[in-house]
N, C-alpha and C positions, 0 to 999 in steps of 0.2 A: 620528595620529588618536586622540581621546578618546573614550569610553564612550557620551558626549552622540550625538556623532557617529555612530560606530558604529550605533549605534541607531535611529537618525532612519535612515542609508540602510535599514537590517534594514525597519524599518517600511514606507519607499518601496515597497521593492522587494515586501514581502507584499503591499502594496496595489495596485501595479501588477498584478499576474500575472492578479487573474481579471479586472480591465478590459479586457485583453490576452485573455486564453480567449474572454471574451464577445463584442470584437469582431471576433476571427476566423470565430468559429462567425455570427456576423450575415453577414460578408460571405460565407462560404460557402454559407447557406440564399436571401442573396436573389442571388448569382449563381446558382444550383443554379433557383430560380424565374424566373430571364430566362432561363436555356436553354430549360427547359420551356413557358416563354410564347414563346420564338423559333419554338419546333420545331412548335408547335401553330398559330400564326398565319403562317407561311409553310408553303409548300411542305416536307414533313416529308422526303422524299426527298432532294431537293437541298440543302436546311439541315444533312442528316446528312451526307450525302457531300463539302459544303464545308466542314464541321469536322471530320472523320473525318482 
């Protein structure tokens, strides 16, 4: 592998990582808000003890 090369992956992979942070933390918050909208619009008792 050449320098050219080298390079271009270096660059990929800096540009990949916080697309990558970002879209983790995205699917965290809006799973983390369908729980919250589960547990509120059904039954909070039963909802907790069939995920628990």
């Amino acid at each position: 592998m050449n320098i050219k090369q080298k390079l271009t992956w270096a660059f990929a992979a800096i540009a990949c990582v916080p697309v990558i942070l970002v879209a983790v933390l995205v699917v965290l918050n809006l799973r983390e808000g369908a729980v919250t909208s589960f547990l509120d619009s059904s039954g909070a008792r039963s909802a907790r003890s069939t995920m628990a």
